[in-house]
CHARMM internal coordinates of N, CA and C (Angstrom, degrees):
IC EDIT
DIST 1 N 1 CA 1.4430
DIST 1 CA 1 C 1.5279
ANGL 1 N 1 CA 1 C 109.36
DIST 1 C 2 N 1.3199
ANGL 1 CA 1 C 2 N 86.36
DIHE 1 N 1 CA 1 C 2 N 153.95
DIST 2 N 2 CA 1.8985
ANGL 1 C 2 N 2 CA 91.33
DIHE 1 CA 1 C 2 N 2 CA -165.90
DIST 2 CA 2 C 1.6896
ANGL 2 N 2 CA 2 C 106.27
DIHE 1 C 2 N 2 CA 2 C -106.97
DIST 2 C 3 N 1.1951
ANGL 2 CA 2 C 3 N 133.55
DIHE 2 N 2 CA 2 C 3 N 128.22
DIST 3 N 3 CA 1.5067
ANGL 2 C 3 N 3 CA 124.26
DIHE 2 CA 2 C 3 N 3 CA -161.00
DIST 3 CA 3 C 1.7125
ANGL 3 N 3 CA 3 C 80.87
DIHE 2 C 3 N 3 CA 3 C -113.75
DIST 3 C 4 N 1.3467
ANGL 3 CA 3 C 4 N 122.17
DIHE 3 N 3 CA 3 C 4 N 142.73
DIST 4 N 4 CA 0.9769
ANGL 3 C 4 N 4 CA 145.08
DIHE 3 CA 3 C 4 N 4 CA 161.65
DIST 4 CA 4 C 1.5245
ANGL 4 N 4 CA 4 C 109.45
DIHE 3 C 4 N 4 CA 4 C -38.03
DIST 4 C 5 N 1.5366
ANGL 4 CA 4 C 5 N 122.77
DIHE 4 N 4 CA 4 C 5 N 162.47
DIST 5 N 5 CA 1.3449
ANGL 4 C 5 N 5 CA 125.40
DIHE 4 CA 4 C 5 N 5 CA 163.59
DIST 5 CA 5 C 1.3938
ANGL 5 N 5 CA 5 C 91.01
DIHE 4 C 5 N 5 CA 5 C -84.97
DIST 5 C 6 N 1.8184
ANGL 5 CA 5 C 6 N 117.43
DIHE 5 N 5 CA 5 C 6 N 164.29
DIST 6 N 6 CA 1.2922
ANGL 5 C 6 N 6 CA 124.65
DIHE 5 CA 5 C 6 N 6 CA 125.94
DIST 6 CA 6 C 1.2287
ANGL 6 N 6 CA 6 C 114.92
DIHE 5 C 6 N 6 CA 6 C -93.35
DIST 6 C 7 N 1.6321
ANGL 6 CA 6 C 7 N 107.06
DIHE 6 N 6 CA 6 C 7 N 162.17
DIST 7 N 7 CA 1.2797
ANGL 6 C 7 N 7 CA 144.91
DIHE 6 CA 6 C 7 N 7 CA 166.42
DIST 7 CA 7 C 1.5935
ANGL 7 N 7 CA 7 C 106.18
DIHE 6 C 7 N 7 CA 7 C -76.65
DIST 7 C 8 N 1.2811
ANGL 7 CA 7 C 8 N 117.47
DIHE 7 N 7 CA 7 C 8 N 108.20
DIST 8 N 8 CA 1.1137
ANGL 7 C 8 N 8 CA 104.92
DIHE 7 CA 7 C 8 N 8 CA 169.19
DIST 8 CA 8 C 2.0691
ANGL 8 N 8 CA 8 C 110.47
DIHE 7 C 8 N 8 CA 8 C -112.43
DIST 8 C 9 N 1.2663
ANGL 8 CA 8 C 9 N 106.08
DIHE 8 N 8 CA 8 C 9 N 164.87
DIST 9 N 9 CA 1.4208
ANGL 8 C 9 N 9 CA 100.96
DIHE 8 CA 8 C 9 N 9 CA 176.11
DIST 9 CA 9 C 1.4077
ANGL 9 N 9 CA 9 C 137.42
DIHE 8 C 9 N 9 CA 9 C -66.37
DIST 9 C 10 N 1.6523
ANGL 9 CA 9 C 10 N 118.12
DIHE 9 N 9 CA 9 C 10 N 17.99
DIST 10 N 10 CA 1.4027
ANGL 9 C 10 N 10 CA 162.87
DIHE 9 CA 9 C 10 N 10 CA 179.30
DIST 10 CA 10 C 2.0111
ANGL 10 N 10 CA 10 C 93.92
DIHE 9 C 10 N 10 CA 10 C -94.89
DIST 10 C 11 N 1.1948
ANGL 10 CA 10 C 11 N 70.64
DIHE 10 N 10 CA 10 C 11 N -86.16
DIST 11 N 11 CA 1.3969
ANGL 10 C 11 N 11 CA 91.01
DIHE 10 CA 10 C 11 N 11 CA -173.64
DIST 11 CA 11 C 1.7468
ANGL 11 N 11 CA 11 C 128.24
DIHE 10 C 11 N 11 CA 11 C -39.26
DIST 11 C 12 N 1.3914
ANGL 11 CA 11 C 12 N 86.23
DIHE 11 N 11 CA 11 C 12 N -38.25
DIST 12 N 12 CA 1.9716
ANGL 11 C 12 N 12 CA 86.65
DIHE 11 CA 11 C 12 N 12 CA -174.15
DIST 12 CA 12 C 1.3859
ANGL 12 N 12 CA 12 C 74.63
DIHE 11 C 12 N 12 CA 12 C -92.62
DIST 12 C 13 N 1.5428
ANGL 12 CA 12 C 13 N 152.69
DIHE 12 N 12 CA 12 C 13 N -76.41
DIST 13 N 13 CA 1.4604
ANGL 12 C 13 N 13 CA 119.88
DIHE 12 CA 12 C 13 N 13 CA -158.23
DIST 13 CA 13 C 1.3868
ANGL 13 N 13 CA 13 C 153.47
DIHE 12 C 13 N 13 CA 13 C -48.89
DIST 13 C 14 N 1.4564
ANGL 13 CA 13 C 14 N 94.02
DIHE 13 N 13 CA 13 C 14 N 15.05
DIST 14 N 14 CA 1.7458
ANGL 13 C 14 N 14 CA 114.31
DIHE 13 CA 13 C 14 N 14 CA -147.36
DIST 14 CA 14 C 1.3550
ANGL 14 N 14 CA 14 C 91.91
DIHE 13 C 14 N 14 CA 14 C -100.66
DIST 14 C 15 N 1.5841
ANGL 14 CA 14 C 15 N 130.32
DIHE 14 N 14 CA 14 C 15 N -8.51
DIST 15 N 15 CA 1.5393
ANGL 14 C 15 N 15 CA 113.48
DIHE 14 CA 14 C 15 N 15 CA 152.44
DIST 15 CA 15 C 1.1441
ANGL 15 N 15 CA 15 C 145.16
DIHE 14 C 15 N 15 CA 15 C -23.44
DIST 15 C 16 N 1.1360
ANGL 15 CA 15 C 16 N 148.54
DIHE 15 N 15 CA 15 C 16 N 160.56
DIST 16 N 16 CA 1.6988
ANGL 15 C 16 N 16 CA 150.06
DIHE 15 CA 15 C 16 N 16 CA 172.14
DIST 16 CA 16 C 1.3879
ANGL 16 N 16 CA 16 C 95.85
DIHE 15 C 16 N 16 CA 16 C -45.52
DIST 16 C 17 N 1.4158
ANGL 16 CA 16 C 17 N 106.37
DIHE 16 N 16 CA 16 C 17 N 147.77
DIST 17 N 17 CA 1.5718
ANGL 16 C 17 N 17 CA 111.23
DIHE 16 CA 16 C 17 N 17 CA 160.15
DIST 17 CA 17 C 1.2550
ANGL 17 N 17 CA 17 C 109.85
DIHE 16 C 17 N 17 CA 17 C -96.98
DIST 17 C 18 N 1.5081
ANGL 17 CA 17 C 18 N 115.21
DIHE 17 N 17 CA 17 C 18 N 129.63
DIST 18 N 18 CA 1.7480
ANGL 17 C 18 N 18 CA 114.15
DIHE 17 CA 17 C 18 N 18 CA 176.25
DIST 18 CA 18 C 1.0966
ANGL 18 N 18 CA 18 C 97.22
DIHE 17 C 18 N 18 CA 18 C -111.38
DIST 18 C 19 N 1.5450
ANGL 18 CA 18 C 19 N 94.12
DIHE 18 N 18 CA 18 C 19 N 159.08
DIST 19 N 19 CA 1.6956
ANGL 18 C 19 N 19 CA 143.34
DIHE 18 CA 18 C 19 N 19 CA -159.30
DIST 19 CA 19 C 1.5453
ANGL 19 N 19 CA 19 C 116.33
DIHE 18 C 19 N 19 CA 19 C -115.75
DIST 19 C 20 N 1.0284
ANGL 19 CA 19 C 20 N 149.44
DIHE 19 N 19 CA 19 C 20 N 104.29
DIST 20 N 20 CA 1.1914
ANGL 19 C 20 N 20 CA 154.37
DIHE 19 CA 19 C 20 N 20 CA 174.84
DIST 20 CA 20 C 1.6606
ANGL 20 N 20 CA 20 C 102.81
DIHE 19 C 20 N 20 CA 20 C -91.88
DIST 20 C 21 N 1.3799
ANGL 20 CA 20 C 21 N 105.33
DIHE 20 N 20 CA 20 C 21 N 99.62
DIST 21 N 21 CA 1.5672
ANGL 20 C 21 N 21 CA 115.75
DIHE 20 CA 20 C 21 N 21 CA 173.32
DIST 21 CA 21 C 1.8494
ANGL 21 N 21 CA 21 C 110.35
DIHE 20 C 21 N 21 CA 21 C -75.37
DIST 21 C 22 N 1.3944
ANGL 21 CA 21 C 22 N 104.23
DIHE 21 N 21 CA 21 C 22 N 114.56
DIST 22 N 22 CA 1.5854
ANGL 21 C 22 N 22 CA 103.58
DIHE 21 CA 21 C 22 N 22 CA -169.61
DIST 22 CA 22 C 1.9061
ANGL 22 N 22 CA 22 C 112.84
DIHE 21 C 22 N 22 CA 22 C -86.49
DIST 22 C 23 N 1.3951
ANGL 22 CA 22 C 23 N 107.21
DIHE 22 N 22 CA 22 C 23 N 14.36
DIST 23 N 23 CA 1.1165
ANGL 22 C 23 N 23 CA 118.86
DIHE 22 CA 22 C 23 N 23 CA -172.28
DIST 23 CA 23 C 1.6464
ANGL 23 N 23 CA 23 C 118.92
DIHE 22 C 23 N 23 CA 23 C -112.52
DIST 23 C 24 N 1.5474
ANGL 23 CA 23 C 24 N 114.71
DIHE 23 N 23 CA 23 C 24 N -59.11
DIST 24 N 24 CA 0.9236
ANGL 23 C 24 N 24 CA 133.12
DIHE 23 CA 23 C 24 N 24 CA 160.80
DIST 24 CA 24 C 1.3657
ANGL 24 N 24 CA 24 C 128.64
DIHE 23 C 24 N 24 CA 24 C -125.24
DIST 24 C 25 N 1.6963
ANGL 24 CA 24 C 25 N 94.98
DIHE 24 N 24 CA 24 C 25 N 172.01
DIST 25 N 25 CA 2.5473
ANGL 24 C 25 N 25 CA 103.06
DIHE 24 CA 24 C 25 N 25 CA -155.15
DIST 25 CA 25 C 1.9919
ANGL 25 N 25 CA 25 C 68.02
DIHE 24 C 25 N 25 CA 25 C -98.77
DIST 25 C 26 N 0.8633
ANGL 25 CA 25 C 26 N 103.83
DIHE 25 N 25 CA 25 C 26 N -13.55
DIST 26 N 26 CA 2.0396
ANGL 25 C 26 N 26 CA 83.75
DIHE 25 CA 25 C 26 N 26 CA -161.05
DIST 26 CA 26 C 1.4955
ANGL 26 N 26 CA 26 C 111.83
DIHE 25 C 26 N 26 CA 26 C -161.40
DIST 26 C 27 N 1.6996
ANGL 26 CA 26 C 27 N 110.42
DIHE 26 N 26 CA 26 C 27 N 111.40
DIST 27 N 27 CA 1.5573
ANGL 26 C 27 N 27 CA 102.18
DIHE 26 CA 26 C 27 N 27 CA -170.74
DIST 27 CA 27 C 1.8748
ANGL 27 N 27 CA 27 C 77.39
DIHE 26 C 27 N 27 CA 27 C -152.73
DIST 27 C 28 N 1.5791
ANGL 27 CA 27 C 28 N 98.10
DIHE 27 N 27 CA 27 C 28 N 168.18
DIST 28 N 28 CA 1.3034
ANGL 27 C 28 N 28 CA 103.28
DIHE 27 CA 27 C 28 N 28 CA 154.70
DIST 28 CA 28 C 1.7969
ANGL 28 N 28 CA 28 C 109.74
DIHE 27 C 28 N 28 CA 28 C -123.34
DIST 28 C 29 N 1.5058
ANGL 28 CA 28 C 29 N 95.67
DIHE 28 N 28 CA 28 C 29 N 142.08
DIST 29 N 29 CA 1.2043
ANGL 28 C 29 N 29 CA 97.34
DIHE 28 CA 28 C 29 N 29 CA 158.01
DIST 29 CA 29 C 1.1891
ANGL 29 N 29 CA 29 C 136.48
DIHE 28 C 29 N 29 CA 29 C -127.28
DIST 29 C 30 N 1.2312
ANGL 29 CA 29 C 30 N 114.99
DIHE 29 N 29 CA 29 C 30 N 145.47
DIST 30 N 30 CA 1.3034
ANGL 29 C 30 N 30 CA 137.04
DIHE 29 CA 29 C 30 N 30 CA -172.68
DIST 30 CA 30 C 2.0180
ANGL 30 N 30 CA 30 C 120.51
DIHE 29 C 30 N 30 CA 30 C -66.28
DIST 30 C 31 N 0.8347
ANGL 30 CA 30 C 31 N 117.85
DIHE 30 N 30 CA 30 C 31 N 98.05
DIST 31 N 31 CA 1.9080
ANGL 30 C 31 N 31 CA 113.28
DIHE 30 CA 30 C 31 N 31 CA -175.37
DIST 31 CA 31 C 1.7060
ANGL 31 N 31 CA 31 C 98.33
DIHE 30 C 31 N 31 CA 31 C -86.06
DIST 31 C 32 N 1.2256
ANGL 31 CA 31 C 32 N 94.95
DIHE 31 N 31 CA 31 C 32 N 152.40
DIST 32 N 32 CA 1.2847
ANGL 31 C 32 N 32 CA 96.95
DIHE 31 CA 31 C 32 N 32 CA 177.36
DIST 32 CA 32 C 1.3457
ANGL 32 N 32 CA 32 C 141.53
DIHE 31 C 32 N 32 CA 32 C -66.01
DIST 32 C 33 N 1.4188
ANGL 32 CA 32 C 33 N 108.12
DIHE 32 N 32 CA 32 C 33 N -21.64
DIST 33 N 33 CA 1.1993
ANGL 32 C 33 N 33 CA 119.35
DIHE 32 CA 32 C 33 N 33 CA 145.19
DIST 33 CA 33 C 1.7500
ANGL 33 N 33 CA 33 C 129.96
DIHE 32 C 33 N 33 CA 33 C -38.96
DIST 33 C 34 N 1.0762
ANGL 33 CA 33 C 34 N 88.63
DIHE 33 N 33 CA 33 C 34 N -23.60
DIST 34 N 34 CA 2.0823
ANGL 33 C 34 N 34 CA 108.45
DIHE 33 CA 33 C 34 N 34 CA -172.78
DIST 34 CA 34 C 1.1881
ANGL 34 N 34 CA 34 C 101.15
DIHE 33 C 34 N 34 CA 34 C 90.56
DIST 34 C 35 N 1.2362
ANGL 34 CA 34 C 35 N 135.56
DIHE 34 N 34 CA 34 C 35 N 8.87
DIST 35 N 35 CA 1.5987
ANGL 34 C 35 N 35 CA 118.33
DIHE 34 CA 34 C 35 N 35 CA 172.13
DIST 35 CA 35 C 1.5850
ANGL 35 N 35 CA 35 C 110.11
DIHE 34 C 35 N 35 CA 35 C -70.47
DIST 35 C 36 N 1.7344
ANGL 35 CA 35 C 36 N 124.91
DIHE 35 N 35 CA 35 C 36 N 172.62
DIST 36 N 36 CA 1.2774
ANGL 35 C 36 N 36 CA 122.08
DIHE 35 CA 35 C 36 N 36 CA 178.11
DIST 36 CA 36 C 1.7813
ANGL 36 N 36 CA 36 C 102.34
DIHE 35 C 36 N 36 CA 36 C -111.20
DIST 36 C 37 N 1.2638
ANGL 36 CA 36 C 37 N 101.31
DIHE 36 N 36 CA 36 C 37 N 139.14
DIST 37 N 37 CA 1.6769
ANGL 36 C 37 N 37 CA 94.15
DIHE 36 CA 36 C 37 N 37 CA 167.80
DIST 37 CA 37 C 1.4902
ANGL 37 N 37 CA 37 C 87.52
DIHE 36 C 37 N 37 CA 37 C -112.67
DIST 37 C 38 N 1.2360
ANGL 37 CA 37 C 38 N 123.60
DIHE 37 N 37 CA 37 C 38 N 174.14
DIST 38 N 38 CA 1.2677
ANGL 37 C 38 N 38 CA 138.98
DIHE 37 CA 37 C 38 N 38 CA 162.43
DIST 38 CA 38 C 1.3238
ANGL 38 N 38 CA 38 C 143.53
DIHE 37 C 38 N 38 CA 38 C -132.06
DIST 38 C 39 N 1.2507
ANGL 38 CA 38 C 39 N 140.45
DIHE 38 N 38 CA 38 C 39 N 81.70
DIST 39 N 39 CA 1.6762
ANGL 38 C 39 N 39 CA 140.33
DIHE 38 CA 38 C 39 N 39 CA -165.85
DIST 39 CA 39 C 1.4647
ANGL 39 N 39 CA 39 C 110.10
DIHE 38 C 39 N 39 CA 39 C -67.14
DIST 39 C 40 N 1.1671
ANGL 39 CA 39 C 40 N 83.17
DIHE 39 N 39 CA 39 C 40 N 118.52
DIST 40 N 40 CA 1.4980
ANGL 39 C 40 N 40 CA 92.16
DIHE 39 CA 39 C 40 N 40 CA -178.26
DIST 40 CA 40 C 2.0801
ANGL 40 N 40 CA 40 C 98.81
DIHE 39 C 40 N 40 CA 40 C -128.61
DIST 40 C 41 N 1.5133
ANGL 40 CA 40 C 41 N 98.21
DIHE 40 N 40 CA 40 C 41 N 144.04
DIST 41 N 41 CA 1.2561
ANGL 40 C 41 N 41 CA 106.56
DIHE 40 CA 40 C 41 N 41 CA 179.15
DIST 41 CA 41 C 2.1434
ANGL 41 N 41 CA 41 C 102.72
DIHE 40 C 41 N 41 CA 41 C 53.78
DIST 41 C 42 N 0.5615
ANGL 41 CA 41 C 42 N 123.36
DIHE 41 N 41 CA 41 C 42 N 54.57
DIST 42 N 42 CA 1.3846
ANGL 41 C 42 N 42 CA 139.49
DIHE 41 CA 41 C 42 N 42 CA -156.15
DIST 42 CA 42 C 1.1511
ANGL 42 N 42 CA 42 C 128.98
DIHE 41 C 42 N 42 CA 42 C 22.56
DIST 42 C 43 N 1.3579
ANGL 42 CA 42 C 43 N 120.74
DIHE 42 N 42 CA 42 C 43 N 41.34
DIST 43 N 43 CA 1.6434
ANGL 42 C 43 N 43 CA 134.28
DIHE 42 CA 42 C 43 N 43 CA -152.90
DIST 43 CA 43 C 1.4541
ANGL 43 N 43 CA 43 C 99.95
DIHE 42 C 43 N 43 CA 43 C -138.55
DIST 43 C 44 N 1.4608
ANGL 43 CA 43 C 44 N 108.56
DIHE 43 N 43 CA 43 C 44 N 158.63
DIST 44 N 44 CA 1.0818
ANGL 43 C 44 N 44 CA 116.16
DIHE 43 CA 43 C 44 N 44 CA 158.67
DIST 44 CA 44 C 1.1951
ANGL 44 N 44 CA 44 C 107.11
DIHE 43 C 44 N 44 CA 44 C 173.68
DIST 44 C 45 N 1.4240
ANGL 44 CA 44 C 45 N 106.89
DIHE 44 N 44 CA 44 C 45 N 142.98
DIST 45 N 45 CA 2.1857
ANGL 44 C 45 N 45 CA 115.88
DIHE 44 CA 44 C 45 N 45 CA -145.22
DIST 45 CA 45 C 2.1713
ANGL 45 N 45 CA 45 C 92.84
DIHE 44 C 45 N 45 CA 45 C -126.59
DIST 45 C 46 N 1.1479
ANGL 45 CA 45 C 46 N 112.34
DIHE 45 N 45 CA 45 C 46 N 163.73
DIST 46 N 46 CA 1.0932
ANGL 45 C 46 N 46 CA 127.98
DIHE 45 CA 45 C 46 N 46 CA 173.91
DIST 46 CA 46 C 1.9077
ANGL 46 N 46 CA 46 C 104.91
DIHE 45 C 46 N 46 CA 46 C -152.14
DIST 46 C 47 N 1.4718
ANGL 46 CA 46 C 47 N 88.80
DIHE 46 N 46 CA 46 C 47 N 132.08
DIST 47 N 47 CA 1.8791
ANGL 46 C 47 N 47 CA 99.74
DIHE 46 CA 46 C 47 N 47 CA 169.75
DIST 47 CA 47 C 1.5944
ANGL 47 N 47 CA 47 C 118.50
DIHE 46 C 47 N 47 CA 47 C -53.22
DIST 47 C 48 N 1.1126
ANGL 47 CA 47 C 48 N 111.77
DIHE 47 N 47 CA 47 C 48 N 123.02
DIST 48 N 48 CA 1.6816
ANGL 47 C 48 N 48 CA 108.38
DIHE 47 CA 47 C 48 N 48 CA -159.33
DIST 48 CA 48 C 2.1144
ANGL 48 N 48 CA 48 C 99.35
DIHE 47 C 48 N 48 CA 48 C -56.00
DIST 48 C 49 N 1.5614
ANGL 48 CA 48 C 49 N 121.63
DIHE 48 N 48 CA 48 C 49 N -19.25
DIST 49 N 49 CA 1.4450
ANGL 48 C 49 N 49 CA 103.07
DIHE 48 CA 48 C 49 N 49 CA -157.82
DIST 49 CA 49 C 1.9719
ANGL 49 N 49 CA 49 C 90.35
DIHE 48 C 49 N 49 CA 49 C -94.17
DIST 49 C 50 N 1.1662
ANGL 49 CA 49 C 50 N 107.60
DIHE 49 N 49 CA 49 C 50 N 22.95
DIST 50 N 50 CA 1.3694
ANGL 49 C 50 N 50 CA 110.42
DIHE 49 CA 49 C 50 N 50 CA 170.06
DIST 50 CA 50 C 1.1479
ANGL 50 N 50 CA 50 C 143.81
DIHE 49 C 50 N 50 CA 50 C -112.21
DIST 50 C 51 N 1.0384
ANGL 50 CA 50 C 51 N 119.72
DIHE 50 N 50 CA 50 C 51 N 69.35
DIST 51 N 51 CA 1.6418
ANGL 50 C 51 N 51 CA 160.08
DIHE 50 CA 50 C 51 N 51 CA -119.20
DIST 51 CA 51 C 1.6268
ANGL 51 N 51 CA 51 C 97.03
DIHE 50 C 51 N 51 CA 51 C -76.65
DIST 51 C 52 N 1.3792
ANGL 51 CA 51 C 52 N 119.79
DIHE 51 N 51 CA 51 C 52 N -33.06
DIST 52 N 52 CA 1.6060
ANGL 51 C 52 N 52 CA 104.15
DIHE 51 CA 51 C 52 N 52 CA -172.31
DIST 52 CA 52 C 0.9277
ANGL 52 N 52 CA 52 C 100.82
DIHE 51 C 52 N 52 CA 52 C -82.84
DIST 52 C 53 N 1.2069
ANGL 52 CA 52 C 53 N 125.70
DIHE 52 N 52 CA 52 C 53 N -34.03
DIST 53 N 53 CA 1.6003
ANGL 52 C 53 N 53 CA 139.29
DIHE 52 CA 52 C 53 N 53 CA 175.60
DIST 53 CA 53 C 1.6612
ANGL 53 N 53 CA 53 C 120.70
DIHE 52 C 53 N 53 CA 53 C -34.04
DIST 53 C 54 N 1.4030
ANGL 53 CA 53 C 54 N 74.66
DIHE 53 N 53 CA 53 C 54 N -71.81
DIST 54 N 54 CA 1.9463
ANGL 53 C 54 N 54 CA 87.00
DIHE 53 CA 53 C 54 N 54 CA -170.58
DIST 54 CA 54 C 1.4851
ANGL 54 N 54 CA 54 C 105.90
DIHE 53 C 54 N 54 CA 54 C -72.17
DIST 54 C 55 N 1.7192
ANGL 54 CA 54 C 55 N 122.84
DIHE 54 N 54 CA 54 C 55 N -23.50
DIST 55 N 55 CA 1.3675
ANGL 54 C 55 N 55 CA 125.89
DIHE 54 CA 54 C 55 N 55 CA 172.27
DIST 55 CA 55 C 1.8898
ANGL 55 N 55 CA 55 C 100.50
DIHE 54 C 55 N 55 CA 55 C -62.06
DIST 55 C 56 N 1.1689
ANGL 55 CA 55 C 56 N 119.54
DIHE 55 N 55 CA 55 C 56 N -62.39
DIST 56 N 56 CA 1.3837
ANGL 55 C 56 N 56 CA 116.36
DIHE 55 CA 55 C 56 N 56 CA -167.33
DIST 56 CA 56 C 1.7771
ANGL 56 N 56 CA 56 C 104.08
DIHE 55 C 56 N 56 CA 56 C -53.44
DIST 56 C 57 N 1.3500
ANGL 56 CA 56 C 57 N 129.19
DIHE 56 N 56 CA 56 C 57 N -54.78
DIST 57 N 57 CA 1.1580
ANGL 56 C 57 N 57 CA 120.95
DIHE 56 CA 56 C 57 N 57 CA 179.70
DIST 57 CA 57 C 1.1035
ANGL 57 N 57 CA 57 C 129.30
DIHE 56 C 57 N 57 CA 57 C -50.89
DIST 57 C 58 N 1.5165
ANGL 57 CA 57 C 58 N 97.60
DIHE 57 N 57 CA 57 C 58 N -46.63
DIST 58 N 58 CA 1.6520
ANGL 57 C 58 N 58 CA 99.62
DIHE 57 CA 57 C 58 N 58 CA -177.80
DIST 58 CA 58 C 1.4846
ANGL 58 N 58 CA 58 C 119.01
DIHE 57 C 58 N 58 CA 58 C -54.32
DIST 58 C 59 N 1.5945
ANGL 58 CA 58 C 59 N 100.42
DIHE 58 N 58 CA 58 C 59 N -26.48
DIST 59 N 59 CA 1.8065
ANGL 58 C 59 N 59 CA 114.58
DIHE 58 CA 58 C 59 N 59 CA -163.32
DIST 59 CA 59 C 1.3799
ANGL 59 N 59 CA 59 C 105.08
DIHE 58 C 59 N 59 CA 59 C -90.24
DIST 59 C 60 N 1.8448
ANGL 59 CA 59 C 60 N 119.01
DIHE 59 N 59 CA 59 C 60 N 6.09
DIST 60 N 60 CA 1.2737
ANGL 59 C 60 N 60 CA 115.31
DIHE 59 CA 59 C 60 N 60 CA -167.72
DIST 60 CA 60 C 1.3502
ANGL 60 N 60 CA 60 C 103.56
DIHE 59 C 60 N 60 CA 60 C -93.63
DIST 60 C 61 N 1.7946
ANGL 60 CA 60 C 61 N 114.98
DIHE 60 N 60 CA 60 C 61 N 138.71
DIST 61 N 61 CA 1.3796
ANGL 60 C 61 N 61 CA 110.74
DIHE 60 CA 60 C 61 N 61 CA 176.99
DIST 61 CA 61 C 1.6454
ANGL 61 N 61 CA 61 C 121.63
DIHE 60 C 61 N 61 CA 61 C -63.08
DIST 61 C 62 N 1.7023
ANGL 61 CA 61 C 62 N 107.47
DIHE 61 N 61 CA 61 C 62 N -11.54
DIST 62 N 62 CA 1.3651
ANGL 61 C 62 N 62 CA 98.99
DIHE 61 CA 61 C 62 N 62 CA -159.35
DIST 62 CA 62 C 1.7997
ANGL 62 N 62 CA 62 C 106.04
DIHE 61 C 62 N 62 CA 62 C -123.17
DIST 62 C 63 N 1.4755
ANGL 62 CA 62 C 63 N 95.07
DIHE 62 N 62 CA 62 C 63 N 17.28
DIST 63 N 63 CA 1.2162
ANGL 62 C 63 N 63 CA 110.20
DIHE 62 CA 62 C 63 N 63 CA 178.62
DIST 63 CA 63 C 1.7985
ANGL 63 N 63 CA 63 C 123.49
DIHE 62 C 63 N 63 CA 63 C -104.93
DIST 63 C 64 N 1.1648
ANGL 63 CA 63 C 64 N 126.72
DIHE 63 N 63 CA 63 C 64 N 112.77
DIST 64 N 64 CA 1.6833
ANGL 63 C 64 N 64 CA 121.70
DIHE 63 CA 63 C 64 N 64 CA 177.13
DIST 64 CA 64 C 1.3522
ANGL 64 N 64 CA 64 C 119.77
DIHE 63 C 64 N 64 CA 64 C -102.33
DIST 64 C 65 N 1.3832
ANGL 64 CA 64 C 65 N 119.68
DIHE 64 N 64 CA 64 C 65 N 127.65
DIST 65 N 65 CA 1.8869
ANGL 64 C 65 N 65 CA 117.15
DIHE 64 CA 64 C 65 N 65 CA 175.48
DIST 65 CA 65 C 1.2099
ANGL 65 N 65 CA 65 C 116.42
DIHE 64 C 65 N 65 CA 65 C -51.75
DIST 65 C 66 N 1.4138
ANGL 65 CA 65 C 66 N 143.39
DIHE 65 N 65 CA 65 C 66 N 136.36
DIST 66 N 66 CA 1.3870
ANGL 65 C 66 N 66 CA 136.79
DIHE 65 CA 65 C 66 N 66 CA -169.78
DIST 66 CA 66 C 1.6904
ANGL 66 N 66 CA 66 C 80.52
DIHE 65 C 66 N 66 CA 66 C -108.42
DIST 66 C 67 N 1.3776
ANGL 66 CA 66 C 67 N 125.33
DIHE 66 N 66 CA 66 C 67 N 149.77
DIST 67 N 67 CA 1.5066
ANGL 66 C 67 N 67 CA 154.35
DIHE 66 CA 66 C 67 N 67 CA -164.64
DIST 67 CA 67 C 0.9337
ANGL 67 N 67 CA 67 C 78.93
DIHE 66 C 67 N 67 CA 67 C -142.34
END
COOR INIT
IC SEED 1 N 1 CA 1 C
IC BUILD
């Protein structure tokens, strides 16, 4: 028998962190790594265990965490 997972409060928060770009609906950006993120509709999210990621956004002047 198969027992369900739980949900723990780890677990359901471990989504992308989104970004509300207060400048532009649509840009790409560039991480320093050279990867592309992309805002689209004025958003743009990164996987929380992806560290250049969420470092570059967070550090962006024109970028806000959506809660």
């Amino acid at each position: 028998m198969v027992s369900p997972k739980r949900i723990t409060d780890e677990s359901a928060s471990a989504g992308p962190s989104v970004f509300r770009d207060t400048l532009y609906t649509s840009r790409v950006l560039i991480l320093p790594d050279g990867r592309q993120l992309a805002v689209a509709k004025g958003q743009v999210s990164a996987d929380p265990g992806d560290t250049v990621a969420q470092d570059y956004l967070t550090a962006h002047p024109d970028l806000q965490l959506q809660e």
